[in-house]
C-alpha positions as CSV (number, residue, x, y, z in Angstrom):
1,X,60.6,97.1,118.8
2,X,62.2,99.2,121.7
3,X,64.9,101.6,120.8
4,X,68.5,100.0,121.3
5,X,69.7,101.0,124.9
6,X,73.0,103.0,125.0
7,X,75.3,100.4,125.9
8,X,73.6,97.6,123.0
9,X,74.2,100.8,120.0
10,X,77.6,101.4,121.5
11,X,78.3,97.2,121.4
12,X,76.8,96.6,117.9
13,X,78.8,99.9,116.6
14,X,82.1,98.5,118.1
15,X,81.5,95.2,116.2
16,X,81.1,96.8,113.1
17,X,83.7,98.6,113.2
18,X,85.9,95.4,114.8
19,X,84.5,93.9,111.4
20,X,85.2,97.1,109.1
21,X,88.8,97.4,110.8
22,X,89.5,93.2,110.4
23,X,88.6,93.9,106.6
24,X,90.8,97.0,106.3
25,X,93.8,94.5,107.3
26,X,93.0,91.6,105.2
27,X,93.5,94.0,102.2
28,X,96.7,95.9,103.2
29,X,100.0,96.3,101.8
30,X,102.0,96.9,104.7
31,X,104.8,99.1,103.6
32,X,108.1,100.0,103.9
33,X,109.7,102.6,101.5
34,X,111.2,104.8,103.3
35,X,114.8,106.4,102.7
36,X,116.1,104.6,105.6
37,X,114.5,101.2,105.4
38,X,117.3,98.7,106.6
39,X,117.3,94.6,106.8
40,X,116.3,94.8,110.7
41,X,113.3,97.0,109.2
42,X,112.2,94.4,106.7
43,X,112.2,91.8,109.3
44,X,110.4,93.6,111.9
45,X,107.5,95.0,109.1
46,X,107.6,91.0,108.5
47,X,106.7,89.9,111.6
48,X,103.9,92.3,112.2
49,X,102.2,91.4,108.8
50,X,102.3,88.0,109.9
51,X,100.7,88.3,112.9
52,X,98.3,90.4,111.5
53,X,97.7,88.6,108.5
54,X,97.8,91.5,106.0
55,X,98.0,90.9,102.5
56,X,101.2,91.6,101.5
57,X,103.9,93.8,102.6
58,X,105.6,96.4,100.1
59,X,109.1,96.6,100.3
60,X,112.2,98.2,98.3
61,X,113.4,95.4,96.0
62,X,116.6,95.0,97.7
63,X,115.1,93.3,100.6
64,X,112.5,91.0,98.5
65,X,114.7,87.4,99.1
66,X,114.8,88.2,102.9
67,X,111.0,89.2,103.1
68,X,110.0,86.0,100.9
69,X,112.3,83.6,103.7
70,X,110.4,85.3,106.3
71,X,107.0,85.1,105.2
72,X,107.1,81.6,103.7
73,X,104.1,79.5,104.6
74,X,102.0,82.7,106.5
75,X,100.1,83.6,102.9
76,X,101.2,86.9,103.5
77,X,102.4,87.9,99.9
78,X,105.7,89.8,99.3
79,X,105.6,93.0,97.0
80,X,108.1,95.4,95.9
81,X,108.3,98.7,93.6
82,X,109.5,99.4,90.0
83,X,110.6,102.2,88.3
84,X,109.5,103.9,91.7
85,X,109.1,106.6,93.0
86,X,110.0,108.8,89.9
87,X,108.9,107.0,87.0
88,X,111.4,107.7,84.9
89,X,113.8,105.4,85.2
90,X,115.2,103.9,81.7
91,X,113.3,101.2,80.8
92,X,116.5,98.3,80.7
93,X,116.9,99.2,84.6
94,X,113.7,99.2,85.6
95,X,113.0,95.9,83.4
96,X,116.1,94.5,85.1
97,X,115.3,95.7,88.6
98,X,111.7,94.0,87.6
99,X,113.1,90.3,87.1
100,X,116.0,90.4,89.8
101,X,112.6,91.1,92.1
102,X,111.2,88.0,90.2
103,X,113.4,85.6,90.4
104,X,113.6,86.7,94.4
105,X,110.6,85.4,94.8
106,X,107.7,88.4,94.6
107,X,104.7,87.9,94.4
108,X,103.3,91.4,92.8
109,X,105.3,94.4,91.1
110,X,104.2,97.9,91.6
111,X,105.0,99.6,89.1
112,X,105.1,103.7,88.3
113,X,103.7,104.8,85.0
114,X,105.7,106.7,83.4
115,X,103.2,109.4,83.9
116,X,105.5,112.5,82.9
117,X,106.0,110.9,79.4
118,X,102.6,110.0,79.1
119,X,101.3,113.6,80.2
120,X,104.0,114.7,77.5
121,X,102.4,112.9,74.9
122,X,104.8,109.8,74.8
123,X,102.6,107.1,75.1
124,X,104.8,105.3,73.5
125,X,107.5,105.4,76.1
126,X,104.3,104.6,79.2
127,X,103.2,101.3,76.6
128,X,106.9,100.3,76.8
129,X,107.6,100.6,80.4
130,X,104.2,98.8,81.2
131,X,104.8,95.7,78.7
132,X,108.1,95.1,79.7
133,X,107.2,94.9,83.4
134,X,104.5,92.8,82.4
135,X,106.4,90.2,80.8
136,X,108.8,90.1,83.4
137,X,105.8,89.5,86.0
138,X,104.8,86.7,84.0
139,X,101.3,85.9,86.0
140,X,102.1,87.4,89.3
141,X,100.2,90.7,89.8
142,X,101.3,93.9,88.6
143,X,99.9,97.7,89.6
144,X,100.1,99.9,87.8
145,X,100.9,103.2,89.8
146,X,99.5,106.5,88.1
147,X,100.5,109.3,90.6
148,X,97.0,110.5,90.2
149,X,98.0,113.4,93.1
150,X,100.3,114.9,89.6
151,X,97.5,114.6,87.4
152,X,95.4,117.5,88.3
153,X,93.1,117.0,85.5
154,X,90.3,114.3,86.1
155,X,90.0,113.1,82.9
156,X,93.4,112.8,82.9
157,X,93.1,110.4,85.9
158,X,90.2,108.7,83.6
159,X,92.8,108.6,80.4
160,X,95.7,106.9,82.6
161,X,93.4,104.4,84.3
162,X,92.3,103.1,81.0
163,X,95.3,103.2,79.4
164,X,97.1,101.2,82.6
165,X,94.3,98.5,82.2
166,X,94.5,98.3,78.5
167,X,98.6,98.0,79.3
168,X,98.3,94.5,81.3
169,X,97.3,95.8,84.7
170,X,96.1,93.9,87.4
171,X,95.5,96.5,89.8
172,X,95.6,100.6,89.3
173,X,97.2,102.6,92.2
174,X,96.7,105.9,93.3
175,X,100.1,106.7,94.2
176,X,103.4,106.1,95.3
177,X,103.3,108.2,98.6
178,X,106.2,110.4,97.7
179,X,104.4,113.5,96.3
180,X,102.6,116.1,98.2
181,X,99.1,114.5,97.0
182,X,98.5,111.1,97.5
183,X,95.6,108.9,97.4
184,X,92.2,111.2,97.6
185,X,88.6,110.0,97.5
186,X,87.9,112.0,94.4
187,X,90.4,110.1,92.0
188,X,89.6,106.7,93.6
189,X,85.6,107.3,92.7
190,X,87.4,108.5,89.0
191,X,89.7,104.9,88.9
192,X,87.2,102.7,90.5
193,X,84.5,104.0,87.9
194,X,86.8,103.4,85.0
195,X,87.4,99.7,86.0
196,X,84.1,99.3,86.7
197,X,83.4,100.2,82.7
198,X,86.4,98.5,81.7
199,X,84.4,95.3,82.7
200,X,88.0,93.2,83.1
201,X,88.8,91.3,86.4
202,X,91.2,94.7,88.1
203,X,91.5,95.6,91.1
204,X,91.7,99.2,92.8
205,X,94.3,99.9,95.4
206,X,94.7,103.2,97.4
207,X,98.3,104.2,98.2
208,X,99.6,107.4,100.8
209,X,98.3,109.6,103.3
210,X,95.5,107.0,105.1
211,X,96.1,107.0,108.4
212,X,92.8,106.1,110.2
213,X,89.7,103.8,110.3
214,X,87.8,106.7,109.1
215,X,90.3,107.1,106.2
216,X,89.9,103.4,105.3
217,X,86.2,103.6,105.1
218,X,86.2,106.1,102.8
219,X,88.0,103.8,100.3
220,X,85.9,100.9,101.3
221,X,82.2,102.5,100.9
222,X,83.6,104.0,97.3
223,X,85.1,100.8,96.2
224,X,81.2,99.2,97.6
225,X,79.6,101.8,96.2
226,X,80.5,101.4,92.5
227,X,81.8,97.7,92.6
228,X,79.0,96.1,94.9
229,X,78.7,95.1,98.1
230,X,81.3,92.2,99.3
231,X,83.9,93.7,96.5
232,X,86.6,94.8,98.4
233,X,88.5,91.6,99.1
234,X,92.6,91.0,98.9
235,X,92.2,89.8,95.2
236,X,90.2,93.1,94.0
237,X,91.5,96.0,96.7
238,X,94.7,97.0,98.5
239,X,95.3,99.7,101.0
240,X,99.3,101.0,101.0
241,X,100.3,102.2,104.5
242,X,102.7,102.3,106.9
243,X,100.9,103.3,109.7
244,X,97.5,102.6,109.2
245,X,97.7,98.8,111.1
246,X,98.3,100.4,114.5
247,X,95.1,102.2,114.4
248,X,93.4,99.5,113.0
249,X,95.0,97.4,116.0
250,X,92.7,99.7,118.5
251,X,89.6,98.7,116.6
252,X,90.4,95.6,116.7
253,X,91.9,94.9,120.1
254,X,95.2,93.5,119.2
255,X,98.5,94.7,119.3
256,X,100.4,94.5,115.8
């Protein structure tokens, strides 16, 4: 067989990463947390998950009913945060803050593990904050947020992993995007290994500080690489960004 001829390589390396860049949507969370997030915001970050049909967008609580009468009927799901970004909030808020979000409408709760406690030794206070938000969730989907950036150790990223699956999660997240180390491929290999051996249906979602194709295909060989080919799907893997769908856009060659 002859070799491919420049411009064939350069058209079948475009449609792969077309492909890699269509999958990168289908699995995001795009999100809004920012200090400044306003109504006009949450309608605009909306529109442009609709269009692009992402999986969900992430959005302070406050603004879950208006982001759940916006995205009725495009199967774009509606997330929000709990307990987030500290995780220390007292548990009666952030259980409160969880079934005000609820009875919005939302479809998943992030939620931050109370991963100072826990790194303290007060499990107790991490099992608390997990089960309450789980029982407010009902059968929605919860992640569990462990700020993996703040746990410097790696077995520590092992311990919390566990423990957040053993607690009722759905999904473990890297991060909440608000500390100076976010999501790195090192602690996703560490999470996505320790649902792999956990052998329960969770998924794996990478949270702060992807920016680019390139970034997103980091995530995606891991998750493929531990999980099996095919894994990363909107039911099993989330990406959390902001930015990330206007460089997808170019690979793609639309405009979200």
């Amino acid at each position: 067989m002859p070799p491919l001829t420049g411009g064939l390589r350069s058209g079948l390396m475009d449609d792969a990463a077309r492909a890699r860049a269509e999958l990168a949507i289908a699995v995001l969370d795009l999100t809004d947390l920012s200090a400044d997030a306003s109504e006009a915001g949450a309608d605009a970050l909306c529109q442009r998950a609709a269009a692009a049909g992402t999986a969900a967008v992430c959005i302070w609580p406050a603004f879950v009913a208006r982001c759940v009468e916006h995205l009725n009927g495009t199967g774009v799901r509606v997330a929000t945060v709990i307990n987030f970004p500290t995780g220390d909030e007292p548990l009666e808020r952030a259980t409160s803050v969880a079934a005000a979000a609820v009875a919005a409408g939302a479809d998943e709760l992030d939620v931050v593990l109370p991963y100072r406690a826990w790194l303290a030794g007060d499990v107790q206070v991490a099992a608390d904050m997990l089960t309450a938000v789980r029982q407010e969730a009902g059968d929605r989907v919860m992640k569990v947020i462990i700020e993996s950036g703040s746990l410097t150790d790696p077995a520590a990223i092992d311990r919390a992993s566990h423990f957040a699956i053993a607690n009722g999660a759905d999904f473990v997240k890297t991060s909440t995007g608000k500390t100076d180390v976010s999501a790195t491929p090192e602690a996703a290999e560490i999470i996505l290994e320790a649902i792999d051996v956990s052998g329960r249906p969770v998924g794996f979602k990478a949270s702060g500080g992807i920016r680019t194709l390139a970034d997103a295909n980091v995530y995606l060989d891991l998750a493929e690489t531990i999980m099996g080919s095919g894994w990363p799907t909107p039911q099993t893997f989330r990406f959390g960004a902001s930015g990330l769908l206007r460089e997808l856009s170019v690979a793609t060659g639309h405009e979200y």
